[in-house]
N, C-alpha and C positions, 0 to 999 in steps of 0.2 A: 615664927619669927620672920617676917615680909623684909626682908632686903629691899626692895623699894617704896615706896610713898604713893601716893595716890595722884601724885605730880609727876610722876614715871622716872624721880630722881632718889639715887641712894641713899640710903640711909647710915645713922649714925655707926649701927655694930657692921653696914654693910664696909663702910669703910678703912673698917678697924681690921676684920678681915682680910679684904683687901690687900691691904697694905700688908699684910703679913706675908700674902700670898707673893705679895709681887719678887721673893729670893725664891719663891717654889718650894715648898714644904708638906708635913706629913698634916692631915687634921688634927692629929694628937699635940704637936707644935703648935697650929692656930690657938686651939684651946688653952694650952698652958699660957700661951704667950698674950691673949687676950683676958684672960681670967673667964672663961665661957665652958661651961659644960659641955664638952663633949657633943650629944646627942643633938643640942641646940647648934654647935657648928655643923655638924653632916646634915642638917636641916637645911642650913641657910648656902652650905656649900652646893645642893642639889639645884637650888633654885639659883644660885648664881652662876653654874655651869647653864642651867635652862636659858636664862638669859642672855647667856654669850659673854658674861663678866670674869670668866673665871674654866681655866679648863685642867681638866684632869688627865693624866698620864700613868702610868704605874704606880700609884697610891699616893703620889705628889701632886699638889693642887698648885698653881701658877693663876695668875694673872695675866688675863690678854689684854690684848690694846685698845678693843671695847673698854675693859674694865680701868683701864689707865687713863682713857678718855675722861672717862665719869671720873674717878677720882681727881682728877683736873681740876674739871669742872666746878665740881664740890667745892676746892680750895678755891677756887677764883672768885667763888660767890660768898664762901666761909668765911 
């Protein structure tokens, strides 16, 4: 599941994501609160920590200001 585009800009479940992250939550919450399996969230959470969208602290995932940027963005253009 590519959390970015070939545009080097987010994508649609990157966002959704996202946006979940940004109160800071468990994966289990993303999931539920996305409707996303599980498996498919710790996929996409990997790669959006890799990326700098997204950081992990004691099994709490948050949203940086990388990733607050892009999601910005996103809306501005959305």
């Amino acid at each position: 599941m590519p959390c970015m585009n070939n545009n080097g800009e987010i994508t649609e479940m990157a966002k959704k994501i996202l946006t979940v992250m940004t109160r800071g939550t468990s994966l289990q919450e993303v999931a539920e609160q996305t409707e996303t399996p599980l498996y498919r969230i710790r996929s996409a959470a990997r790669e959006l920590v890799e990326a700098g969208f997204a950081a992990e602290k004691d099994q709490s995932y948050v949203t940086t200001e990388t990733g607050l940027a892009a999601l910005n963005k996103a809306a501005a253009e959305g």
